[in-house]
N, CA, C and O atoms as a Maestro MAE file, in Angstrom:
{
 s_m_m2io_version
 :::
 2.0.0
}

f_m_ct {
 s_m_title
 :::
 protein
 m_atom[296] {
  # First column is atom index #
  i_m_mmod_type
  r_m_x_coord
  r_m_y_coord
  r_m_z_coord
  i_m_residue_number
  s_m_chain_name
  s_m_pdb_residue_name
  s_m_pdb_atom_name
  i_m_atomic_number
  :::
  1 25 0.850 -1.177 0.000 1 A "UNK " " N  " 7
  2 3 0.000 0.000 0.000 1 A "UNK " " CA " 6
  3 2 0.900 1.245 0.000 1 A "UNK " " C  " 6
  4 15 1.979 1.440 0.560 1 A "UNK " " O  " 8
  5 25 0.220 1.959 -0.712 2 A "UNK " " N  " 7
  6 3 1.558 3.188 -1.171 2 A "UNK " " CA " 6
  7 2 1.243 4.494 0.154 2 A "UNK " " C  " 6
  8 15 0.062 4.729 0.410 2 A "UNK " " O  " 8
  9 25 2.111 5.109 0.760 3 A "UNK " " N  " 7
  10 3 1.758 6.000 1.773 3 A "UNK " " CA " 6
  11 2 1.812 7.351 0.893 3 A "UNK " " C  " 6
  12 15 2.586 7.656 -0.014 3 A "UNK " " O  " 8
  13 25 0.353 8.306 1.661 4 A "UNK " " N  " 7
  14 3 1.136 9.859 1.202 4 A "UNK " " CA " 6
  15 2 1.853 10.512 2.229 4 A "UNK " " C  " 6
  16 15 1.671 10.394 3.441 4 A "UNK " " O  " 8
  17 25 2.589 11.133 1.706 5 A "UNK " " N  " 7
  18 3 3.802 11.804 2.297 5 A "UNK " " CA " 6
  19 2 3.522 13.192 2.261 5 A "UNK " " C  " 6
  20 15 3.217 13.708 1.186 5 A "UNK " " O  " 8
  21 25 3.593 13.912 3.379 6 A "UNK " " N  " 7
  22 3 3.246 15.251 3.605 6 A "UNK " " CA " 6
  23 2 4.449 15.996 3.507 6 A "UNK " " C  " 6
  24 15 5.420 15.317 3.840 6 A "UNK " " O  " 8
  25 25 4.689 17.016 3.206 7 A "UNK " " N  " 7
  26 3 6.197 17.903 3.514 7 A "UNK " " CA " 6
  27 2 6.043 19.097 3.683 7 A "UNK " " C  " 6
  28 15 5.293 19.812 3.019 7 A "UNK " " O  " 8
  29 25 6.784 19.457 4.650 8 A "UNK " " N  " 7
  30 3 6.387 20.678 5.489 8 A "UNK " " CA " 6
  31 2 7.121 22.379 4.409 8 A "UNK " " C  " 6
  32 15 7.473 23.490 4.804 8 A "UNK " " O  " 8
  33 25 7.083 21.996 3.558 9 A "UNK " " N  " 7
  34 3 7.555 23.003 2.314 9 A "UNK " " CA " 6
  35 2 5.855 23.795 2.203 9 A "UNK " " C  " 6
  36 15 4.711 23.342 2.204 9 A "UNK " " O  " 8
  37 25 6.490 25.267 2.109 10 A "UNK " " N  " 7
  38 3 5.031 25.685 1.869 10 A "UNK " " CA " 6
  39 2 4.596 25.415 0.158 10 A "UNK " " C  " 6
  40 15 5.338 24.866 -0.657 10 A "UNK " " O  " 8
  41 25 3.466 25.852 -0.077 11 A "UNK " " N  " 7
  42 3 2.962 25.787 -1.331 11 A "UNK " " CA " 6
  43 2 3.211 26.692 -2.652 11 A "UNK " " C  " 6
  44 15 3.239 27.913 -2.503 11 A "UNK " " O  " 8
  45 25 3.351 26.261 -3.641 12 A "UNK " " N  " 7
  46 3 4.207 27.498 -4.533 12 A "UNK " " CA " 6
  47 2 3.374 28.301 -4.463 12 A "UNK " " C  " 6
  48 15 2.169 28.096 -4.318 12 A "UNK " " O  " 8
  49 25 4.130 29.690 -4.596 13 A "UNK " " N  " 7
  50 3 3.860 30.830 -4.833 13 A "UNK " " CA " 6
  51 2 3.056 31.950 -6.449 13 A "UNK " " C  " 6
  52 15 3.284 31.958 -7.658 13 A "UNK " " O  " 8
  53 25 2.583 32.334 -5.995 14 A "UNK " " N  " 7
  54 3 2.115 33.288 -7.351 14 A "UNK " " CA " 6
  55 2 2.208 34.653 -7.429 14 A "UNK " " C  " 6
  56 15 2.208 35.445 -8.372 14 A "UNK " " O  " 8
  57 25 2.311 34.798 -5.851 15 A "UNK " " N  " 7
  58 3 2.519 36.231 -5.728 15 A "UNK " " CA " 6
  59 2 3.477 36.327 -4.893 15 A "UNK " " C  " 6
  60 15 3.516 35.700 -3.835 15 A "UNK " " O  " 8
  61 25 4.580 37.338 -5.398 16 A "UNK " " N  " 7
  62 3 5.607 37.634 -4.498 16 A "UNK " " CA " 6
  63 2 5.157 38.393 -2.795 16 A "UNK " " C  " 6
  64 15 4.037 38.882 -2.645 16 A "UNK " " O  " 8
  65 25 6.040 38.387 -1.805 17 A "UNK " " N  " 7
  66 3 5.620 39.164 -0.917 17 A "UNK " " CA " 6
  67 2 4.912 40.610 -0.858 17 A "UNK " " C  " 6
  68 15 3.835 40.933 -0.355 17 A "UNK " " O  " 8
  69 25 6.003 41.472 -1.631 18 A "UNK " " N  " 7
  70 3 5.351 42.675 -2.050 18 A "UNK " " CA " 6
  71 2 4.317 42.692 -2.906 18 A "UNK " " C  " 6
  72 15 4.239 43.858 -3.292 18 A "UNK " " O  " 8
  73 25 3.374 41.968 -3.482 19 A "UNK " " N  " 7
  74 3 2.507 41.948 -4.118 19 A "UNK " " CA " 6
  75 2 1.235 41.613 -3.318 19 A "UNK " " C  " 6
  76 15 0.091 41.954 -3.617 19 A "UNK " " O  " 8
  77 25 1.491 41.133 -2.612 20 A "UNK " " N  " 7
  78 3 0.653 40.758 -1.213 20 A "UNK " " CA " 6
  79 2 0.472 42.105 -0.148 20 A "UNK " " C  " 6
  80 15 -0.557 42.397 0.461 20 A "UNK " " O  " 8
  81 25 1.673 42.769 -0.117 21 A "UNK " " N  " 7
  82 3 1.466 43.888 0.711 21 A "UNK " " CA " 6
  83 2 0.723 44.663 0.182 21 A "UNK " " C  " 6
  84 15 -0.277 45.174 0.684 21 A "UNK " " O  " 8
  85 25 1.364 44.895 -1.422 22 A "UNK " " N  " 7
  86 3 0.554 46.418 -2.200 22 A "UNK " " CA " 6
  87 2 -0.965 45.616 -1.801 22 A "UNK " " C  " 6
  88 15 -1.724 46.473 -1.349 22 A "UNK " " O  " 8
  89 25 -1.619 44.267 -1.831 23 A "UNK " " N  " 7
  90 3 -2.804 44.134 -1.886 23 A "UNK " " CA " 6
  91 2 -3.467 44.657 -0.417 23 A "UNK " " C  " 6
  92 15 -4.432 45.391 -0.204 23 A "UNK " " O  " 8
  93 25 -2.524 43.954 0.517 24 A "UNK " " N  " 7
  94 3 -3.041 44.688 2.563 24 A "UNK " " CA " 6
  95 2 -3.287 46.338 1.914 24 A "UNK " " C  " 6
  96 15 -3.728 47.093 2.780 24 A "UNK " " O  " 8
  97 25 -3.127 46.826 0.895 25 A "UNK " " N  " 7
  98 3 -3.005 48.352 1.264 25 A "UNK " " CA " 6
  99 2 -4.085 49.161 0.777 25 A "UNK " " C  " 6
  100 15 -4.444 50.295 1.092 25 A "UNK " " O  " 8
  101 25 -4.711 47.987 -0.411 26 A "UNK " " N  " 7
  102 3 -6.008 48.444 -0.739 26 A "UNK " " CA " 6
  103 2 -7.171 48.769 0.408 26 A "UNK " " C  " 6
  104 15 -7.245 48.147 1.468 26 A "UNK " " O  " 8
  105 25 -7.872 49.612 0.104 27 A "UNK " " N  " 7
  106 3 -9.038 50.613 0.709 27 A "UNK " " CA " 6
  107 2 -9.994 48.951 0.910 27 A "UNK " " C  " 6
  108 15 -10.366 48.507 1.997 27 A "UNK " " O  " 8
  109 25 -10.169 48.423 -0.162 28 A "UNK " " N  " 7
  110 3 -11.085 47.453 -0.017 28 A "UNK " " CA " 6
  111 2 -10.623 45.967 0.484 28 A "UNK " " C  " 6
  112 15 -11.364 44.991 0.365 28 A "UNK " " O  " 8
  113 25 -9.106 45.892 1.151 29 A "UNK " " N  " 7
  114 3 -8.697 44.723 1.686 29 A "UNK " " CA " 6
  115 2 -8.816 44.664 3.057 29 A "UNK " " C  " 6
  116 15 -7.892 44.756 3.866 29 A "UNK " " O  " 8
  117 25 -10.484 44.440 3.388 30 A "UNK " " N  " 7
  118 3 -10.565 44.028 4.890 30 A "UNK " " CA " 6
  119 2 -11.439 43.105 5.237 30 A "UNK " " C  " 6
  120 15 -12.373 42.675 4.560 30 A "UNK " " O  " 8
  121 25 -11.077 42.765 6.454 31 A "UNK " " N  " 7
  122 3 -12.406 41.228 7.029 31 A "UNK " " CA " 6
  123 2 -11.694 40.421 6.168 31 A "UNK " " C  " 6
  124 15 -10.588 40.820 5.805 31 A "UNK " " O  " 8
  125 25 -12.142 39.286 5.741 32 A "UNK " " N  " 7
  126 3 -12.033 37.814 5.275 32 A "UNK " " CA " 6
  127 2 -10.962 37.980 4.088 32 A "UNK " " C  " 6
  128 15 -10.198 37.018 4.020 32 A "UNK " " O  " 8
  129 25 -10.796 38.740 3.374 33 A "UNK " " N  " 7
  130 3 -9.759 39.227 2.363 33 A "UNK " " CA " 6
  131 2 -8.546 39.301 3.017 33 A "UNK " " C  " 6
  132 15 -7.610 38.578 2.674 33 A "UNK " " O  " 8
  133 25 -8.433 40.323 4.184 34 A "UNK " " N  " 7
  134 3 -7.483 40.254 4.655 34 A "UNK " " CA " 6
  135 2 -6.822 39.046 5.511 34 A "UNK " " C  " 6
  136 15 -5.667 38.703 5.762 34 A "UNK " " O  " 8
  137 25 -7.786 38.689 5.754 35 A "UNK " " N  " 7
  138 3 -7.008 37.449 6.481 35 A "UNK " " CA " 6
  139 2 -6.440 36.261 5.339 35 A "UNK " " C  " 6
  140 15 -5.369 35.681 5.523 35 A "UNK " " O  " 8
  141 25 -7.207 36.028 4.294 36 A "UNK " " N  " 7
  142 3 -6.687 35.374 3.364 36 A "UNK " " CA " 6
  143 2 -5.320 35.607 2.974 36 A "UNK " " C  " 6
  144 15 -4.490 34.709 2.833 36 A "UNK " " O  " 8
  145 25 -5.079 37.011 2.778 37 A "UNK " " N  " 7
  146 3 -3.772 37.331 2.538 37 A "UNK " " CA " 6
  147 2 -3.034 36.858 3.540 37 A "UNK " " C  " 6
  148 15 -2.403 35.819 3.344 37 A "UNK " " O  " 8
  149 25 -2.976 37.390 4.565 38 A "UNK " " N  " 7
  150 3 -1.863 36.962 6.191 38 A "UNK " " CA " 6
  151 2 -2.060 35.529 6.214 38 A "UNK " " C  " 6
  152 15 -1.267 34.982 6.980 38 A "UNK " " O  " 8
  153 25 -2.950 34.647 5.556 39 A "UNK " " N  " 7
  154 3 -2.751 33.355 5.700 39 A "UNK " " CA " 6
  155 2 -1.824 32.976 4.481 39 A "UNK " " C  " 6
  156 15 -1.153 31.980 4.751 39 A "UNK " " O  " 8
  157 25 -1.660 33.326 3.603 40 A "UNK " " N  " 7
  158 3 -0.890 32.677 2.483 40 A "UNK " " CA " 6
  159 2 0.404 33.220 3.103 40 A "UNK " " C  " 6
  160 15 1.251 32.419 3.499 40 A "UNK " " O  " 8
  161 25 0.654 34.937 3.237 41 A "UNK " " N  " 7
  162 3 2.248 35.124 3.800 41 A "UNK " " CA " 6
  163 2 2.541 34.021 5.342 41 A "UNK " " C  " 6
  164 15 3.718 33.738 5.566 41 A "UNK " " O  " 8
  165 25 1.492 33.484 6.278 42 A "UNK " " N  " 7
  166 3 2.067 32.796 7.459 42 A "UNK " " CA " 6
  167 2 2.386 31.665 6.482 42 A "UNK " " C  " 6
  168 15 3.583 31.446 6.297 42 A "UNK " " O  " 8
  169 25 1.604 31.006 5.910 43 A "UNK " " N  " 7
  170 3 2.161 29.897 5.116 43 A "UNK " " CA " 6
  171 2 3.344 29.714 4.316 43 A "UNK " " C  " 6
  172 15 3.946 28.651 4.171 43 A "UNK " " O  " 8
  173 25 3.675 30.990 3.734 44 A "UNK " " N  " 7
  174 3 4.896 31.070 2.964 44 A "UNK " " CA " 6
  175 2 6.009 31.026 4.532 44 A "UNK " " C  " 6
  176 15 6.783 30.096 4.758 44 A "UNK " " O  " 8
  177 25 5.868 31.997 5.262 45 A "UNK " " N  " 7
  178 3 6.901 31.895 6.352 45 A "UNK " " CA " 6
  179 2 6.452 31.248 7.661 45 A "UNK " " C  " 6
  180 15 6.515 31.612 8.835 45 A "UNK " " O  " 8
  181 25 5.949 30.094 7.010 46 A "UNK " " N  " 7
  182 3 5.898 29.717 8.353 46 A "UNK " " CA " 6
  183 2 5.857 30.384 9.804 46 A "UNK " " C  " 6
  184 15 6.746 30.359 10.655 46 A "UNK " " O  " 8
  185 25 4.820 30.881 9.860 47 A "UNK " " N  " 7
  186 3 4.589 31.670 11.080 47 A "UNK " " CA " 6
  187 2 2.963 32.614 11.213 47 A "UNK " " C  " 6
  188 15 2.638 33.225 10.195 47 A "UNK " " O  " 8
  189 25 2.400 32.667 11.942 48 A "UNK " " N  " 7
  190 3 0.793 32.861 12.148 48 A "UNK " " CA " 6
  191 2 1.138 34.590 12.466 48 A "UNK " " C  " 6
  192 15 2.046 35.001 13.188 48 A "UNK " " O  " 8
  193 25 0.395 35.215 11.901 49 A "UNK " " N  " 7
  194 3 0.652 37.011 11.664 49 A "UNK " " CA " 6
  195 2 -1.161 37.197 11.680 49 A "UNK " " C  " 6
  196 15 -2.045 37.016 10.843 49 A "UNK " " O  " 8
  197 25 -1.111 37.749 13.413 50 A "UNK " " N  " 7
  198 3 -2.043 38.563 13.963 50 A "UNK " " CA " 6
  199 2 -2.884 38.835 13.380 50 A "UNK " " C  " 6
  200 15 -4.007 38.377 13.174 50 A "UNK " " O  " 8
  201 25 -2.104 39.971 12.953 51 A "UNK " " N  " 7
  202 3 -2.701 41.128 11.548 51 A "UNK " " CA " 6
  203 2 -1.772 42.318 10.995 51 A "UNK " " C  " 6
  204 15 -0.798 42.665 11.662 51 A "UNK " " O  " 8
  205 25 -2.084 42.955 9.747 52 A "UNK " " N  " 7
  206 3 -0.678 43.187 8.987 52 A "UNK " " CA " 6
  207 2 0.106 43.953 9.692 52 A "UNK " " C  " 6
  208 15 1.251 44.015 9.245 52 A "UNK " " O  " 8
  209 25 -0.150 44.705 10.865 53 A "UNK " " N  " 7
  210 3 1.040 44.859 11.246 53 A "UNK " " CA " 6
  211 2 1.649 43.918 12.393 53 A "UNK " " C  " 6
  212 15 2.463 44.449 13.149 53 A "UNK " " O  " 8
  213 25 1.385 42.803 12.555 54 A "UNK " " N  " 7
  214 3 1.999 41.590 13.463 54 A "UNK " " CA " 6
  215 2 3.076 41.643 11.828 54 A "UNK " " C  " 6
  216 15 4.255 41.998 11.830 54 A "UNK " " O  " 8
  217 25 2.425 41.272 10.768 55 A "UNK " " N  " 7
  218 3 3.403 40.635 9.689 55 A "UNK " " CA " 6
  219 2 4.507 42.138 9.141 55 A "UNK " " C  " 6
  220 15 5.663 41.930 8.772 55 A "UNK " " O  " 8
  221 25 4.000 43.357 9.173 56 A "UNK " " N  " 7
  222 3 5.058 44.420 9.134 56 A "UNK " " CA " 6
  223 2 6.233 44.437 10.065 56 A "UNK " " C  " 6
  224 15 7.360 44.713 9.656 56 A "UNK " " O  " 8
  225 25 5.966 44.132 11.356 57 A "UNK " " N  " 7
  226 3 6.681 44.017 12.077 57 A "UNK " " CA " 6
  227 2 7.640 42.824 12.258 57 A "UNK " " C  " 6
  228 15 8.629 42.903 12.986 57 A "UNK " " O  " 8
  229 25 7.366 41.906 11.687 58 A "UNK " " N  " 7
  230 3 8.208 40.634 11.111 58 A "UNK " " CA " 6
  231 2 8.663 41.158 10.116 58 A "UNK " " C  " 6
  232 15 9.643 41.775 10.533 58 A "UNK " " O  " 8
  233 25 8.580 41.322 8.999 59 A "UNK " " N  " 7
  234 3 9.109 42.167 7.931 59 A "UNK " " CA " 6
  235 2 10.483 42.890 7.923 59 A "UNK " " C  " 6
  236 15 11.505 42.841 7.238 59 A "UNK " " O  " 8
  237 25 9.935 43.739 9.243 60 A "UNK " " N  " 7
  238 3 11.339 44.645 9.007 60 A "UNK " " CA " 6
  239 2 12.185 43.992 10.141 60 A "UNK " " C  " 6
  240 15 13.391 44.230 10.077 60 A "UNK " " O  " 8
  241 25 11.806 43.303 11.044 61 A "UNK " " N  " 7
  242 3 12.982 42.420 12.059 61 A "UNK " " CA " 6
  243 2 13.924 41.459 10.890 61 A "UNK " " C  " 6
  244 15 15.125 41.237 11.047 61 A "UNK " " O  " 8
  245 25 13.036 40.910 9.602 62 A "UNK " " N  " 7
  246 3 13.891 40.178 8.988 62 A "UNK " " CA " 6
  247 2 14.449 40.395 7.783 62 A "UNK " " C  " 6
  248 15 15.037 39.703 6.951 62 A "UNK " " O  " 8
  249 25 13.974 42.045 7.939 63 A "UNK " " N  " 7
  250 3 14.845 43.138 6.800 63 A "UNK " " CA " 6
  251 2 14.088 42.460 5.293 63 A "UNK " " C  " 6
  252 15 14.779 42.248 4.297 63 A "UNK " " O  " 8
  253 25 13.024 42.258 5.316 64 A "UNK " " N  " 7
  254 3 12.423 41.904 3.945 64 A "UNK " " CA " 6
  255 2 12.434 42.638 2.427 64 A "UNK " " C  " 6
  256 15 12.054 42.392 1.283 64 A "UNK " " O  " 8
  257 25 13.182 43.794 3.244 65 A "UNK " " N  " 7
  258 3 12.938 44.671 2.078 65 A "UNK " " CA " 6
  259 2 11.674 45.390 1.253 65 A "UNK " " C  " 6
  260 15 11.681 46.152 0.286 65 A "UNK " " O  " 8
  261 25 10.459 44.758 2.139 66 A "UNK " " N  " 7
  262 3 8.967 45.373 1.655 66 A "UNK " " CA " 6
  263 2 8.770 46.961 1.363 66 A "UNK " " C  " 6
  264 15 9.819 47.531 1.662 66 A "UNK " " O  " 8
  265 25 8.046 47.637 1.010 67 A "UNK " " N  " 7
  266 3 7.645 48.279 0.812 67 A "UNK " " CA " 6
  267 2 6.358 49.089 1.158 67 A "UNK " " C  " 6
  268 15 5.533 49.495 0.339 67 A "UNK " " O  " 8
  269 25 6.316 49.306 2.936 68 A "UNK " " N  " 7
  270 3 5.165 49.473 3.119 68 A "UNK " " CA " 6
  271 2 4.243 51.261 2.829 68 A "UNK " " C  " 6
  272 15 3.056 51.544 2.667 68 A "UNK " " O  " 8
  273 25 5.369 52.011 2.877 69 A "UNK " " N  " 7
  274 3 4.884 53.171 2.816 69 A "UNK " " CA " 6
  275 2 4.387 53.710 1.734 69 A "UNK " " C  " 6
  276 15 3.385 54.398 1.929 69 A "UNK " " O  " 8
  277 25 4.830 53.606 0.453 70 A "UNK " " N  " 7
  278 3 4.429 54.140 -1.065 70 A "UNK " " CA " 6
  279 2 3.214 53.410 -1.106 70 A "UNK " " C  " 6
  280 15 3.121 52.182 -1.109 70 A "UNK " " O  " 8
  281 25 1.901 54.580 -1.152 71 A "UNK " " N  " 7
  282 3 0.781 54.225 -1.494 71 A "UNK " " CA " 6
  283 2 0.329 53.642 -3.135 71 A "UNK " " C  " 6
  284 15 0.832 53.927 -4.222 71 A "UNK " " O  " 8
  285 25 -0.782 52.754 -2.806 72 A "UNK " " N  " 7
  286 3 -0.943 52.173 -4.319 72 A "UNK " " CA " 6
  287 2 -1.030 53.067 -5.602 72 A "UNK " " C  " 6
  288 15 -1.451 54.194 -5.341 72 A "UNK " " O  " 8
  289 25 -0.771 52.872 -6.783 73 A "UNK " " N  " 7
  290 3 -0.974 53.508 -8.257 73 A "UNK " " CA " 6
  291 2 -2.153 53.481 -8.781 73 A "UNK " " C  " 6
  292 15 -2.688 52.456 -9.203 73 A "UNK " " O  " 8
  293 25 -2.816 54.991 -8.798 74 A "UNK " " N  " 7
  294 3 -4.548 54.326 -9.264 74 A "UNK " " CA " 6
  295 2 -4.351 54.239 -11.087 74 A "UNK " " C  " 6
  296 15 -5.281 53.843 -11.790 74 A "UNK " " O  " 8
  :::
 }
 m_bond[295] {
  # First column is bond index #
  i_m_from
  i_m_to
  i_m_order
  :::
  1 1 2 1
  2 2 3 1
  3 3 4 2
  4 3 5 1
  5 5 6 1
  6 6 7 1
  7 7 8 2
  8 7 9 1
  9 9 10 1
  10 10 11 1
  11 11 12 2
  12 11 13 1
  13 13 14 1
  14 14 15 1
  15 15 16 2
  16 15 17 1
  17 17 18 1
  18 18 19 1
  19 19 20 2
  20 19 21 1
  21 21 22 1
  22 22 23 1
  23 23 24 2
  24 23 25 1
  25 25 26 1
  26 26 27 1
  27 27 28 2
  28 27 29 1
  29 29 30 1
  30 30 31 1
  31 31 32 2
  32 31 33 1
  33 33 34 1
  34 34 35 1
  35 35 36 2
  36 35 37 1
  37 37 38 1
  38 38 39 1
  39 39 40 2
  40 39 41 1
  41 41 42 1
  42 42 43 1
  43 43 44 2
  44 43 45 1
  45 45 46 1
  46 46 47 1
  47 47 48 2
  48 47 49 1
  49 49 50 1
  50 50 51 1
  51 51 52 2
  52 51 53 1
  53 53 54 1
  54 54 55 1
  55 55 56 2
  56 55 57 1
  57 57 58 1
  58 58 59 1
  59 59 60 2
  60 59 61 1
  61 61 62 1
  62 62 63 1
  63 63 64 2
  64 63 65 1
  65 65 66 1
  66 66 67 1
  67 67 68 2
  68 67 69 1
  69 69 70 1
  70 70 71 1
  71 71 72 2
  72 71 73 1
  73 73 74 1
  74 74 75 1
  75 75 76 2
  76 75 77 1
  77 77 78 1
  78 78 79 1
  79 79 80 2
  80 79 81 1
  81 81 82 1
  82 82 83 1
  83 83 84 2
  84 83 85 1
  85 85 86 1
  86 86 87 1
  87 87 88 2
  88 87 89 1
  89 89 90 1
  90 90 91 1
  91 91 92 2
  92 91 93 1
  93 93 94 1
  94 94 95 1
  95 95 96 2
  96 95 97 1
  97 97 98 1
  98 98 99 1
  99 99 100 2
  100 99 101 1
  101 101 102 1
  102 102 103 1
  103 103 104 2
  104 103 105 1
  105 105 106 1
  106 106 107 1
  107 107 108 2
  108 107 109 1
  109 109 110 1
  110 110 111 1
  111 111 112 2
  112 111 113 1
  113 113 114 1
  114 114 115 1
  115 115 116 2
  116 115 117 1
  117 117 118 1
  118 118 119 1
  119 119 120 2
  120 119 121 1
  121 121 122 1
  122 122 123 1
  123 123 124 2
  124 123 125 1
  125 125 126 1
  126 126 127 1
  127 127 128 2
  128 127 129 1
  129 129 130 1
  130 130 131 1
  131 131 132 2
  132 131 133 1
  133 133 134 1
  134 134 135 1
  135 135 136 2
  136 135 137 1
  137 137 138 1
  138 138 139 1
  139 139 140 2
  140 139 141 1
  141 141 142 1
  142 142 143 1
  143 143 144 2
  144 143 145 1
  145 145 146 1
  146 146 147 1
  147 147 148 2
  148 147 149 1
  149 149 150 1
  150 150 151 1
  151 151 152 2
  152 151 153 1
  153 153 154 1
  154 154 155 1
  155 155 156 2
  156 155 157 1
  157 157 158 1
  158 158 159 1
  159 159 160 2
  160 159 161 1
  161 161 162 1
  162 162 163 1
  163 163 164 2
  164 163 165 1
  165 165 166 1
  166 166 167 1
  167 167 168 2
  168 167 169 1
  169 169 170 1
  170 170 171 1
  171 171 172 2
  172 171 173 1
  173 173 174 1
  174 174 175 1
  175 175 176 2
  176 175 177 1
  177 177 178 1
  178 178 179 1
  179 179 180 2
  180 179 181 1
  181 181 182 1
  182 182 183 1
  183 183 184 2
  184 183 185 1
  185 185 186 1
  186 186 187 1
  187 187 188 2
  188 187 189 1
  189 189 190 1
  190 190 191 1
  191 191 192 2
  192 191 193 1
  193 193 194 1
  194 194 195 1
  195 195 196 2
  196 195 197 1
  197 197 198 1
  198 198 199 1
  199 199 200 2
  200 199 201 1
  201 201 202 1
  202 202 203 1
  203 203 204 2
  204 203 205 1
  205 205 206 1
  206 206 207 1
  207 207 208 2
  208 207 209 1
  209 209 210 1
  210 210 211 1
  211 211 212 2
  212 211 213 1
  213 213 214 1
  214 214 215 1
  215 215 216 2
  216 215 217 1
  217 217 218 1
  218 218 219 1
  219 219 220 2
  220 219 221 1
  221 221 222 1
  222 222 223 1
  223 223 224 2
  224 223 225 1
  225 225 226 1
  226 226 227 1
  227 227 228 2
  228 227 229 1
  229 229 230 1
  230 230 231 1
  231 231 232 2
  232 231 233 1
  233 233 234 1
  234 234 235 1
  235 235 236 2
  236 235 237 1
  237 237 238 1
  238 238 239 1
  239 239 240 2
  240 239 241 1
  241 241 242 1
  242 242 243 1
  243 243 244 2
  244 243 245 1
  245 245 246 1
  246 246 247 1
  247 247 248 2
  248 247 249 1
  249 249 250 1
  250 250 251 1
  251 251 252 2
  252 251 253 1
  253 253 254 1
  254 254 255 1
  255 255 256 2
  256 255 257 1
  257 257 258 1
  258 258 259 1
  259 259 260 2
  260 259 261 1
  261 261 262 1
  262 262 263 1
  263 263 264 2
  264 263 265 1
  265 265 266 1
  266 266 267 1
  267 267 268 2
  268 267 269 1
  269 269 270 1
  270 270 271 1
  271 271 272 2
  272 271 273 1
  273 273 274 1
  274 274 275 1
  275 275 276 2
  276 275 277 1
  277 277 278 1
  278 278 279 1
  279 279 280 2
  280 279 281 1
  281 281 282 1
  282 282 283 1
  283 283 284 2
  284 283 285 1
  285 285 286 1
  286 286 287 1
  287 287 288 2
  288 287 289 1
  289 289 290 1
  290 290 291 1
  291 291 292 2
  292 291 293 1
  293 293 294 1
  294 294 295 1
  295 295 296 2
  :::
 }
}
């Protein structure tokens, strides 16, 4: 009998980090949206993020290089 094998690698990606942030920054990214997002970045880094600024504040402890201040391009 063949076993499945789980591996603790997160799931590929489609969106880079900063693409995820510019999205936290939209006017219309809140409630259930937002958490969707902070769930794909805890998944990418392994690690459960509050809310975006639990994950800003990880960010810049691990020098991510994000981009939080430049508001979006309409």
């Amino acid at each position: 009998m063949a076993s499945l094998q789980l591996t603790a690698a997160p799931f590929p990606r489609r969106l880079t980090d900063q693409q995820l942030v510019d999205l936290l920054k939209g006017p219309f990214c809140v409630g259930p949206v937002r958490r969707l997002i902070l769930d794909h970045l805890a998944n990418f880094h392994q690690r459960k993020f509050i809310d975006q600024w639990d994950f800003v504040r990880y960010a810049e402890e691990k020098r991510l290089g994000l981009n939080f201040t430049t508001p979006l391009r309409s």
